[in-house]
C-alpha positions, -999 to 999 in steps of 0.1 A, spaced: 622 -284 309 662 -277 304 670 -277 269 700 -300 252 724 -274 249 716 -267 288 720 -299 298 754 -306 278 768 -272 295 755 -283 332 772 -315 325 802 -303 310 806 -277 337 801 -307 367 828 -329 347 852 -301 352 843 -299 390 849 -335 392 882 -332 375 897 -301 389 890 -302 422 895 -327 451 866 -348 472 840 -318 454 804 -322 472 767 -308 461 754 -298 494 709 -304 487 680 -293 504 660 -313 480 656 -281 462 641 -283 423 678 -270 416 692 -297 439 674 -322 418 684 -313 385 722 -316 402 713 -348 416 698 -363 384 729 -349 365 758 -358 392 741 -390 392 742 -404 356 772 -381 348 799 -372 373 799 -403 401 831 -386 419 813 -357 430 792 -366 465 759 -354 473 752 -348 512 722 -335 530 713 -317 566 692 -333 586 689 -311 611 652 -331 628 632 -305 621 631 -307 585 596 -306 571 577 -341 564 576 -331 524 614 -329 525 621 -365 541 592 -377 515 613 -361 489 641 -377 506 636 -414 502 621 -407 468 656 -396 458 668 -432 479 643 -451 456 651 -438 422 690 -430 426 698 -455 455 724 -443 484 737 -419 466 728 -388 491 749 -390 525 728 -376 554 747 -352 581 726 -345 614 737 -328 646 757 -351 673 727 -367 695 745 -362 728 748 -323 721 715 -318 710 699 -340 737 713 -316 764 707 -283 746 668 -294 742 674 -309 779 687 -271 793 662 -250 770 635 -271 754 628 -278 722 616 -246 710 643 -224 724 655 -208 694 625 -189 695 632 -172 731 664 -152 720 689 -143 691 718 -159 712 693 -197 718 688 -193 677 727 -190 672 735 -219 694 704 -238 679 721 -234 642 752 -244 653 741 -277 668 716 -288 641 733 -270 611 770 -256 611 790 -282 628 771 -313 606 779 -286 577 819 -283 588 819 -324 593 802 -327 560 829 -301 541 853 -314 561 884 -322 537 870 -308 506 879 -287 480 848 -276 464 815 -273 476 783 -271 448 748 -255 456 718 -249 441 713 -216 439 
């Protein structure tokens, strides 16, 4: 459990964010640490987004986890997935598992699912939170 003085300083710090820099976005994987943020940016902070990857292959816990956070904290987590057309033709030309046949397949599978949903999501933003 966070303690008071923990809480006031994670707070204060995310006011500060919110203040100081423009469009600032927590980027979650539904992480314990992502929570916490969530809970905080939530009640605390409203200008600071919260965005997810959904790059359909996420675990079933994590899209569990995922409308638990829609049910308690409403729409407040925008969801970012890879463009449907691209994906549909990398799967089409290399199957669905390709990222497994070579380091080059894995490359181009990250960027479809992850870095260009990550660069739409950033896109415009000055500051960019995690939960590490």
């Amino acid at each position: 459990m966070l303690s008071e003085k923990k809480i006031e300083s994670l707070v204060e710090l995310l006011q500060e964010i919110e203040r100081d820099y423009e469009s600032p976005a927590l980027a979650s994987s539904f992480s314990i640490e992502d929570m916490v943020l969530t809970d905080a940016i939530s009640r605390h902070t409203p200008g600071i987004d919260i965005f997810t990857l959904d790059t359909g292959r996420l675990p079933s816990e994590t899209y569990v986890l995922m409308q638990k956070t829609h049910d308690k904290y409403g729409s407040v987590v925008d969801v970012y997935a890879p463009d449907c057309g691209v994906l549909a033709e990398y799967v089409q030309a290399h199957g669905p598992n390709a990222f497994y046949d070579s380091v080059e397949q894995r490359k181009e599978c990250c960027r479809i699912r992850k870095l260009e949903p990550l660069n739409r999501a950033l896109n415009g933003r000055a500051a960019w939170i995690t939960g590490l």
